[in-house]
C-alpha positions as CSV (number, residue, x, y, z in Angstrom):
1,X,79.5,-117.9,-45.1
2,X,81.2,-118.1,-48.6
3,X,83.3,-115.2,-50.3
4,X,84.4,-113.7,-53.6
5,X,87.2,-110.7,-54.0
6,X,85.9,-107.5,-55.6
7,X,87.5,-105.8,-58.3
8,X,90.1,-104.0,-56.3
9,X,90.5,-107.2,-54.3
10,X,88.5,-106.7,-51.2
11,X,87.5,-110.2,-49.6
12,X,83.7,-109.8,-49.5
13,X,80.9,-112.5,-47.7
14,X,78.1,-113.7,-48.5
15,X,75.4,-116.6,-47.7
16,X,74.3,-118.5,-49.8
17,X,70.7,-120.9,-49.4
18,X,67.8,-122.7,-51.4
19,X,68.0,-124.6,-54.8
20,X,69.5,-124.1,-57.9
21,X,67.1,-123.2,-60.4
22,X,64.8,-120.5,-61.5
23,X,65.8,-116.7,-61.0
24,X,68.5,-116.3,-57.8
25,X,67.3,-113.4,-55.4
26,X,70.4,-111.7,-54.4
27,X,69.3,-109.9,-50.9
28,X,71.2,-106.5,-50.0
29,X,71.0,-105.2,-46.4
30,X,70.4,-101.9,-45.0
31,X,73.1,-99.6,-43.1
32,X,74.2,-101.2,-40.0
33,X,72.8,-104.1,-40.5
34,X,74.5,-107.2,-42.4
35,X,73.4,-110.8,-44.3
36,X,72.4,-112.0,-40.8
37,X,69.3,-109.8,-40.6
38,X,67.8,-111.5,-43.8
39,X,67.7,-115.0,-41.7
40,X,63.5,-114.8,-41.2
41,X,63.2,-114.1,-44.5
42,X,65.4,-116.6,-46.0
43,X,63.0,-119.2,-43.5
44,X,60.2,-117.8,-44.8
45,X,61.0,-118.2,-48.5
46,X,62.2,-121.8,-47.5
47,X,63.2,-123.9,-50.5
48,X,61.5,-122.1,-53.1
49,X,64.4,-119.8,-54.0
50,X,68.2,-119.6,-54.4
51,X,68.8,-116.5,-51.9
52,X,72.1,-114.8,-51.7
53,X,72.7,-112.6,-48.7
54,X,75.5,-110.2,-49.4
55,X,77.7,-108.6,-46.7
56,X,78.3,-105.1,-48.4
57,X,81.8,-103.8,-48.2
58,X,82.6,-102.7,-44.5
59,X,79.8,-104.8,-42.9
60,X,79.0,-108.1,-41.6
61,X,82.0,-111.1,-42.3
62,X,83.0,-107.7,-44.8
63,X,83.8,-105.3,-41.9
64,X,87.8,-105.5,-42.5
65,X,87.2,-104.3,-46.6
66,X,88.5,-100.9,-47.1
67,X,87.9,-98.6,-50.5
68,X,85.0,-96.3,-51.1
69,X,81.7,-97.0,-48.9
70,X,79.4,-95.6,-51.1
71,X,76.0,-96.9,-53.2
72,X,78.5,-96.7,-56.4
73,X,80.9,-99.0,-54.6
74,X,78.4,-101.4,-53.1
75,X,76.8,-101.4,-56.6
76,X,80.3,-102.6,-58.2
77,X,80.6,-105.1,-55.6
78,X,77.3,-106.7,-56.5
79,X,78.1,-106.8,-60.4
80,X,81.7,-108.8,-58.9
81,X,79.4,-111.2,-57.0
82,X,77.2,-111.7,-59.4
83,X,80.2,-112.1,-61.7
84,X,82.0,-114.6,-59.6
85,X,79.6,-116.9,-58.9
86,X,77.3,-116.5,-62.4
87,X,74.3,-115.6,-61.4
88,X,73.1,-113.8,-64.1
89,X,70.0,-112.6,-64.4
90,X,68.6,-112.1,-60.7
91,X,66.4,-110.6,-59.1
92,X,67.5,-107.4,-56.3
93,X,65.8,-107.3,-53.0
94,X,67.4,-104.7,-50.9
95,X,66.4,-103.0,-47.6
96,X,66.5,-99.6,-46.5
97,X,70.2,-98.0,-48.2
98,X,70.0,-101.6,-50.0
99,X,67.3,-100.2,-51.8
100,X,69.2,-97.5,-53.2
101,X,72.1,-100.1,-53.9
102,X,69.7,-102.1,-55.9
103,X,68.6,-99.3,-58.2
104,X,72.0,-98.1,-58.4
105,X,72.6,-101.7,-59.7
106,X,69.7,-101.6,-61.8
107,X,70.7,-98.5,-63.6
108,X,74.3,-99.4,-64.1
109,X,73.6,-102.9,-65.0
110,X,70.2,-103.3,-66.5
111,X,71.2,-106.5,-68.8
112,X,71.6,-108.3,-65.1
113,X,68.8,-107.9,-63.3
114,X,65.2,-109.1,-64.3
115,X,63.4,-107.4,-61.5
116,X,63.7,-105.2,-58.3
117,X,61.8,-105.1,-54.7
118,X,62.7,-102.5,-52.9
119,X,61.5,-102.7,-49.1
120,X,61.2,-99.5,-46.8
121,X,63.3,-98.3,-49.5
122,X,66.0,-95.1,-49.2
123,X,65.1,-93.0,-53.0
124,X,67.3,-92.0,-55.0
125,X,67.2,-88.4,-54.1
126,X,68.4,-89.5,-50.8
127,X,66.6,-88.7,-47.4
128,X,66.5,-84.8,-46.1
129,X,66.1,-85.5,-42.2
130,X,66.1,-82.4,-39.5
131,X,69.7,-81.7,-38.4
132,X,68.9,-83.4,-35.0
133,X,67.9,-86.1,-36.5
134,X,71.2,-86.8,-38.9
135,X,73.3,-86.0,-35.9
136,X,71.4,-88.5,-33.8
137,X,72.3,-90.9,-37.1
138,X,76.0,-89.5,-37.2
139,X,76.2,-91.1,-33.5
140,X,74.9,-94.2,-34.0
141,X,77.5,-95.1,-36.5
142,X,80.0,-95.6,-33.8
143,X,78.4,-95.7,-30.4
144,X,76.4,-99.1,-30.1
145,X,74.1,-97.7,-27.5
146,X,73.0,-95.0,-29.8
147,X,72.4,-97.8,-32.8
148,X,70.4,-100.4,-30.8
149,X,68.3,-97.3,-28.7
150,X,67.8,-96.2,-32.5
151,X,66.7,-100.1,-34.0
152,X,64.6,-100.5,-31.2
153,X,62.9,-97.7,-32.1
154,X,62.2,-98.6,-35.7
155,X,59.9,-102.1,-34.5
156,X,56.0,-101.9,-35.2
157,X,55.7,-103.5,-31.5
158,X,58.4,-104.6,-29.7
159,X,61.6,-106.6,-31.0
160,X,61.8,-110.1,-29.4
161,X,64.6,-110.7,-27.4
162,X,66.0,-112.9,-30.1
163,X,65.3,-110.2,-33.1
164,X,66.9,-107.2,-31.0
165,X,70.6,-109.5,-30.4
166,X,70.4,-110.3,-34.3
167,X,70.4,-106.1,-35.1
168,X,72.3,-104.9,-32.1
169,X,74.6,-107.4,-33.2
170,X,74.8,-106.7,-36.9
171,X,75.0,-103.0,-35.8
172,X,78.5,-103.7,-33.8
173,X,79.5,-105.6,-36.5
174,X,80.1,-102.5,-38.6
175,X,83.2,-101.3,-39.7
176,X,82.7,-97.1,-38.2
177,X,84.4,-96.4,-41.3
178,X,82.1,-97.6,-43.7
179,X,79.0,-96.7,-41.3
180,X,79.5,-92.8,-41.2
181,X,80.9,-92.8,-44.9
182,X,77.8,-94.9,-46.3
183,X,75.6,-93.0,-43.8
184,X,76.7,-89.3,-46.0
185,X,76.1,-91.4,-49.3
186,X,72.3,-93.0,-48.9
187,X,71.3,-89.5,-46.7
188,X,72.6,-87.5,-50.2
189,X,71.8,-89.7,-52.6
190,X,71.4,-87.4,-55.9
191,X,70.4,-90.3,-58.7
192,X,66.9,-89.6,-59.6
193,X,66.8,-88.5,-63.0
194,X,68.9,-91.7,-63.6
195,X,66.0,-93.8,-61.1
196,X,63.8,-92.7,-63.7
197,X,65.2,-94.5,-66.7
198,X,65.2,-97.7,-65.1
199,X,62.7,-99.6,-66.9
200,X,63.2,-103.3,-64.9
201,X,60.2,-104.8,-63.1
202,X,60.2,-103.2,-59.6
203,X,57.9,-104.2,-56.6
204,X,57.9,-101.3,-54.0
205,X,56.9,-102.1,-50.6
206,X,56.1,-99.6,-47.8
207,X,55.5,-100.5,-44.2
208,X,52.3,-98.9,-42.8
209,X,54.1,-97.7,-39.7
210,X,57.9,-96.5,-41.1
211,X,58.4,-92.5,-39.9
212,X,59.4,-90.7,-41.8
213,X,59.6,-92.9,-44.6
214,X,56.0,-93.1,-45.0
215,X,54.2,-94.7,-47.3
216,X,53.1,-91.9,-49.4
217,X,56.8,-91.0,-49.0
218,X,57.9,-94.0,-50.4
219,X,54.9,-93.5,-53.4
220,X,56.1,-89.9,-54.4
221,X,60.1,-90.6,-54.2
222,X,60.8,-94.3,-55.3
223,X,57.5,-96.0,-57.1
224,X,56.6,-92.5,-58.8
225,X,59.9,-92.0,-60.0
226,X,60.0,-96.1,-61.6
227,X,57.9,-96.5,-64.2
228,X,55.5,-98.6,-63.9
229,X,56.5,-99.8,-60.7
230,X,54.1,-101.9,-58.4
231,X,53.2,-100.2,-55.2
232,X,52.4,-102.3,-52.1
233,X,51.4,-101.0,-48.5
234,X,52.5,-103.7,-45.9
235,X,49.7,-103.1,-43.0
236,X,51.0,-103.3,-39.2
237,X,54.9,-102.9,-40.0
238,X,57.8,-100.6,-39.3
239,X,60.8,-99.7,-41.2
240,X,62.4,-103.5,-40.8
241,X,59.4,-105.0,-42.3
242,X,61.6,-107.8,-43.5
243,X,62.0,-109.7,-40.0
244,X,58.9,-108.3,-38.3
245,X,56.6,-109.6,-41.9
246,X,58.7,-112.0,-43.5
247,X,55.9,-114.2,-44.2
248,X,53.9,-111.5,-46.1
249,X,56.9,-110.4,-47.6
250,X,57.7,-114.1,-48.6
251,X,54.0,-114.1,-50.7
252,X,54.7,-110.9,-51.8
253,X,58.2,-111.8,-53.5
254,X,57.2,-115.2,-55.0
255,X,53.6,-113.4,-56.8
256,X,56.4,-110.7,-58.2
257,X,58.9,-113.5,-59.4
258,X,56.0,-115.8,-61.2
259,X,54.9,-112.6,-62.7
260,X,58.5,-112.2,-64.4
């Protein structure tokens, strides 16, 4: 893991892999989750692209970083990464609440990126879940058994042993801070006349088998709101698409960057 201090000088991580060259990929992780949970992905896309994983603010190697957990403050943080190591222009891939991070990013900071793909994404009218539902989410930030009972539930199958110890342990990594504060931020996310204007490339994909973030979910909130966004349906997936797929995924990414 490398690192870079933010703005307000928070000591953030990050991992770096792949060649110099062509258009970096910087990769942005969902909530409870961290750079580690990119790994298949990263194998997948093997030498054919410089990937930076970020650990946002409060997670991962970044779980000691104090300050404002929010999709503003993870979008800063990007811009300071991107800053520090001069990356300019890239291309966002973010998960789940990455998603939202990344067109956050997008809107704040068009001149940097030269395309989006947003997987399983959160919109950017945030996510209206039953109150059971956000209470079960409001326990998971701090009780582990409540996270990984809640990750193994979002698997298409069944985790393999070795998937299941990389989330459950990216889960425990989290500062509980920065898991219940982000948790109130992507859940009332209140950006989407601002999605709207966001006029980057941007690849949407939705995992067949995500609930509730269905695909036509996913259609009607995120690539309806981007213009002329690309809409893919990833067949046989659940909401972490990106370790269960990363192969597909992997195609998926470099067709969107050659088209760029």
């Amino acid at each position: 893991m490398s690192s870079f201090h933010a703005a307000d000088g928070a000591l953030l991580s990050f991992a770096e892999c792949g060649p110099r060259g062509g258009i970096p990929l910087v990769l942005v992780h969902g909530w409870l989750a961290d750079a580690t949970v990119w790994e298949p992905l990263v194998e997948a896309l093997g030498e054919r692209h410089r990937t930076i994983a970020v650990d946002l603010r409060g997670f991962g190697a970044s779980n000691g970083a104090q300050g404002a957990f929010s999709i503003e403050s993870f979008s800063n943080d990007l811009a300071d990464l991107i800053a520090a190591i001069d990356l300019d222009p890239v291309v966002v891939v973010g998960h789940s609440m990455g998603a939202a991070v990344a067109q956050r990013f997008a809107i704040d900071h068009p001149e940097a990126v030269e395309g989006l793909v947003l997987i399983a994404a959160v919109p950017a009218s945030g996510v209206a879940f039953p109150p059971k539902i956000e209470a079960m989410f409001r326990a998971a930030a701090s009780d582990k058994v409540v996270a990984a009972r809640w990750l193994d539930g979002l698997a298409y199958g069944e985790w393999t042993p070795e998937l299941s110890a990389v989330l459950h342990a990216a889960a425990a990594r989290a500062n509980h801070a920065a898991a219940a504060q982000s948790l109130e931020a992507w859940l009332h996310a209140d950006f989407a006349a601002e999605a709207a204007t966001i006029e980057t490339p941007t690849l949407v994909i939705a995992p067949s088998a995500d609930r509730p973030m269905t695909p036509d979910f996913l259609r009607k909130n995120v690539a309806d709101v981007i213009t002329d966004s690309r809409f893919v349906v990833l067949d046989k997936a659940g909401h972490y698409a990106t370790v269960e797929r990363p192969t597909e995924i992997s195609a998926l990414i470099d067709h969107f960057v050659e088209s760029l």
